[in-house]
Each structure stands twice: as C-alpha cells, then as structure tokens.
N, C-alpha and C positions, 0 to 999 in steps of 0.2 A: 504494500500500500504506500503511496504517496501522498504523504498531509501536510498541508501549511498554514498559512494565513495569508490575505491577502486586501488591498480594496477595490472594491467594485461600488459600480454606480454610487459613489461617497460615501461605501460601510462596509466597516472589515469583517469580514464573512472567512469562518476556517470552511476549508477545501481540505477535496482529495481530488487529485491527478490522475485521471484514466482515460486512457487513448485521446488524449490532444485535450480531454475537457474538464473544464475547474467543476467539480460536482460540489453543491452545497453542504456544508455538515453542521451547522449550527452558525452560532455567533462567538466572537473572540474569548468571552469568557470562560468557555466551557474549556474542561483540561485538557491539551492538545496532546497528551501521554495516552490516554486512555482511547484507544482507536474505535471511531465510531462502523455503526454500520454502511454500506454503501449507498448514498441518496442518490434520487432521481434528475435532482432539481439541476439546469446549467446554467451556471453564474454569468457566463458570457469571456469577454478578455476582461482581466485585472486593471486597471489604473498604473498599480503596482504593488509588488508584493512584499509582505513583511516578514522581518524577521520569525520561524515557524515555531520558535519557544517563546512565548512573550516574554515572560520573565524566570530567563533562566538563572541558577543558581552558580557554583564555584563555577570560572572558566581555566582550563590549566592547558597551556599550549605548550607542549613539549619539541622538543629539537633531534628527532628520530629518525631522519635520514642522514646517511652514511656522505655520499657524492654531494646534499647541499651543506651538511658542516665543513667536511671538508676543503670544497672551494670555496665557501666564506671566510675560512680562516687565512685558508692561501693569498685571497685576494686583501687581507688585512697583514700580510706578510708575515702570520705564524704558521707554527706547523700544527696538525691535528694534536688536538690535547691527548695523551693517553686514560685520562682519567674518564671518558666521554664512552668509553667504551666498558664502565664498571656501572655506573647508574643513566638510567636513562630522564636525563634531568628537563625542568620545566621550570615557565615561571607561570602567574596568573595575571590575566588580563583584564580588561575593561568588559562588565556587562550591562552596560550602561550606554553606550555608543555603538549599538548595532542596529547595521542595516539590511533591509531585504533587497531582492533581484528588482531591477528597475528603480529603485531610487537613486539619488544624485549624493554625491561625494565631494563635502569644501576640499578643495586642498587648502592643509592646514597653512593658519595666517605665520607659523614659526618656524616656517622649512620653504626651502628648494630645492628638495632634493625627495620626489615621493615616489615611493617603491607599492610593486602590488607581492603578494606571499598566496601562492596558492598551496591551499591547505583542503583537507578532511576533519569536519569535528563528528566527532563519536557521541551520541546524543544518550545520555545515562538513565535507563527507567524504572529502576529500583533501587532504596538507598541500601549500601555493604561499607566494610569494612574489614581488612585482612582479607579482600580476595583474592584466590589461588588463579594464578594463571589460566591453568584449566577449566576454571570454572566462568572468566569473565566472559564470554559468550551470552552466558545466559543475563547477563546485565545491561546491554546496549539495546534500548529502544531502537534505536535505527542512525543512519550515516548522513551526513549531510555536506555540503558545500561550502569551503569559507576562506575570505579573502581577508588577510592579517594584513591592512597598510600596515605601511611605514613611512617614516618622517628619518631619512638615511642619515643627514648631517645632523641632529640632532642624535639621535641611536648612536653614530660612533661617539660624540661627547660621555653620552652616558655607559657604552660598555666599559671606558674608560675606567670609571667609577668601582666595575665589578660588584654591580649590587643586582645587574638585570633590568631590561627594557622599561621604559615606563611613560614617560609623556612623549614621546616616540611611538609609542604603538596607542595609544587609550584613546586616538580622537574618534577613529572609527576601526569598525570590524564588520564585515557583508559577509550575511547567512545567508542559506539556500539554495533553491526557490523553495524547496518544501523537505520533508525530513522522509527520506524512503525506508521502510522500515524494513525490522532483522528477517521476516519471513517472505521479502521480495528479493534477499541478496545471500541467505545462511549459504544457501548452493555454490555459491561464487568463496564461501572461508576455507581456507587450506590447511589450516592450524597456524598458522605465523599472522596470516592476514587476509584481506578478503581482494582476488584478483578484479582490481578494477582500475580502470585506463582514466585518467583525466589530461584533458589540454586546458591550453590556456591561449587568448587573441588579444593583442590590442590592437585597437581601430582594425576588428576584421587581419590583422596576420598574423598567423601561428605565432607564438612566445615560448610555447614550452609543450611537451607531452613526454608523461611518466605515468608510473602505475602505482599505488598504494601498497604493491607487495614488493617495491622494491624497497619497503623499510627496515629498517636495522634493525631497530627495539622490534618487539612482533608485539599487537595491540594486547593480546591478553598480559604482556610484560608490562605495559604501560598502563593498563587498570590497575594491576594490582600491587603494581610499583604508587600510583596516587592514593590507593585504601589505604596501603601500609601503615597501622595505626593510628588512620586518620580516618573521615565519614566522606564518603562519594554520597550524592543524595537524586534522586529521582528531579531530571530537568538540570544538572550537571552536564556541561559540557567538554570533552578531553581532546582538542588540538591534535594533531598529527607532527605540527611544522612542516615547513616549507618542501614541496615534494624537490628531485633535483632538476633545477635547472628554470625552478619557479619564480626567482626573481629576478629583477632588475641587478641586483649588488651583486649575487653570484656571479654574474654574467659580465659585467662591466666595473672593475676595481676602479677606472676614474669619472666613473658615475656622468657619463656626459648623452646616457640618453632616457633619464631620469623622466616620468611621468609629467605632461603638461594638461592644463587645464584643456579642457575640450573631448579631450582621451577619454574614450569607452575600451572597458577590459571586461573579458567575458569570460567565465571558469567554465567549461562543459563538460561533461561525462554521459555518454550512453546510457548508465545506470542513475545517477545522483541527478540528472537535468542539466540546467543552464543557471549559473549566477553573473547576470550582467549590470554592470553600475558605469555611468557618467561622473566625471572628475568635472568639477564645474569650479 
C-alpha cells in the first residue's frame, strides 16, 4: 500500500496510491500508521503533497554508505576514519522543517553553497527497545523518500567543530510523496537490505543512481544499533544517508556547481514514487 497526505481542492485529504490515482482515506487527522481500508472515492491531482507523517517523532539520519563516506572524506582531504567501520553512527535532525513532493524550497538566507542528499527514511510502526537485528523487520511500517538539504559552506564550518550537523541541515528536509508500506516491498528484503534502485535529476538530468542494498551498515544493524538502550517509538523516522554519489559535495570538492534558485530536483524510485521540490 501506498499512503500519504496530501492537498487537494484547498484540504488535506490522507491518500492511498493505486494505479496512477490519489484514492480518498479520510482526513489528516486520522493516524496515518494504522492502514486504512481501500476507498473508492478519486481525489483528483494534489495541489501538493505533504509530508506522509505529520508529526513524526525522533528523526536519526545515519551515514551508512560505504562509497559516499568515503568520497566525502576524500574530497575534504582525509582519509576514511577507521572507526566508521565499528558503529554505525548518526546524528538527529530537524522534524520541524519538513516538506512534501511538490512544495517549494527557500534557499536558505545563510548559504551559497546548497546541496541536495538523497536518502531513504525507514518509517518506525511500533515503539522497541534493544532490538535484535533479526528481528527489526518486523518494526518498519514502511520506506519512504527523503531529501536531506544542505547549506555546504556553512556544514564544513561546523564539522569543524566535531559536534555534528546542525543549522546546516534543520532548514529543510523533503519526505515522500507517500510512505509504501513493508507488505508492498518485504519481497524485495534480502537480509542486509531491501533491493531497490533510486535516481536522482536536477532540472530533468540524471544526478545520481544507486540502490539501497549497496549499504554498509544492513538496516536491521541500524534499528537496532538506534534501540540500543534507548526507545524507537511508532512514527520515528531512521535516515539511511546519502546513497553514493547523491550529492553535490561528493561529487564536486570545489563546490562550483552548487544548487541555484530556480532548480527543480526530483528523487525517483520505481518502488518508493517520485519526491520532486522547487528551490525558489
């Protein structure tokens, strides 16, 4: 099943996604975790769409591919941490500044330099704590699409710091278009991770295409590396990080084709949909 939120005719109406058409499930308030039955009703086209958790809880974006740590580090002229390779580390971000598929993106008023970060967030529908590897399967409500700006010249100030991202990354974060859930993809998990293909376009050209199983950490490491006696909670969101080759910084150490106002970037995947946003 495919679920979101969205606006239409000026009222956010939750959806589900079936063959080309926004099918009616109620109104925003109803829990968007709890999958409704399939309606009849067709919304028609969205206005645009919202973020598909309205108010989701912890968001923890972790740095789990191998090939984009690597060439970040390169292109900041270190070499790969060896310790990168013992936990598979995260920071938390901003759930406060998210946006859905078709809305418009400030570049922020405190940078020149904006990057896009294509990602996968792993949408949590049960709260655990101390989960087994093996078991975090049964904890992911379903997968979703998500676009981690960055504000670059600002970010290298603060890695500097060594405390981890922060008003660099919190102006914005693009979810969606809707959250496809674990009984549309379980087929596609291989035990490390779930075979699925994402590109990425700005203005309409190719930018990037990687798969989700070319990840390091395997996602059941990465839940239950976040439990570790701590509470994941139903409507939690777990980051992937940057697939390789997803950003701008990987790609360019002297940052000279940095995002400009006007630029549309579109995340797509075959399975997860499309998350396209406007830099305005």
């Amino acid at each position: 099943m495919k679920i979101g939120r969205g606006v239409f005719s000026g009222e956010v109406r939750r959806f589900i996604y079936m063959d080309g058409k926004y099918l009616d499930a109620g109104n925003s308030s109803e829990d968007l975790l709890v999958s409704p039955e399939i309606p009849d009703e067709n919304l028609g086209k969205p206005e645009y769409l919202l973020p598909p958790v309205e108010k989701p809880g912890q968001i923890r974006d972790f740095y789990a591919f191998e090939e984009h740590a690597a060439n970040s580090r390169k292109n900041r002229g270190l070499e790969m941490e060896p310790e990168w390779y013992n936990i598979p580390v995260y920071y938390y971000t901003s759930n406060s500044s998210l946006y859905g598929s078709m809305q418009e993106i400030t570049y922020p008023s405190f940078s020149s330099a904006m990057d896009l970060e294509v990602e996968v967030g792993i949408i949590i529908g049960k709260d655990g704590k101390n989960i087994s590897k093996e078991d975090a399967l049964s904890y992911i409500y379903g997968l979703t699409l998500m676009n981690d700006w960055s504000a670059r010249d600002l970010w290298r100030k603060e890695a500097r710091l060594n405390l981890g991202p922060s008003k660099s990354k919190d102006f914005a974060t693009s979810i969606g278009p809707y959250i496809t859930t674990i009984d549309e993809i379980e087929h596609l998990w291989n035990g490390h991770s779930f075979k699925i293909n994402v590109k990425s376009f700005i203005n309409g050209m190719k930018f990037s295409d990687s798969g989700l199983d070319e990840i390091y950490w395997s996602i059941g490491k990465i839940i239950s590396y976040a439990s570790m006696d701590s509470n994941i909670r139903k409507g939690d969101i777990i980051m992937t990080g940057t697939f390789p080759g997803g950003c701008i910084f990987e790609k360019y150490s002297e940052g000279k084709d940095w995002l400009r106002k006007g630029d549309t970037v579109t995340i797509k995947s075959d399975v997860l949909g499309e998350l396209r946003n406007e830099v305005i």
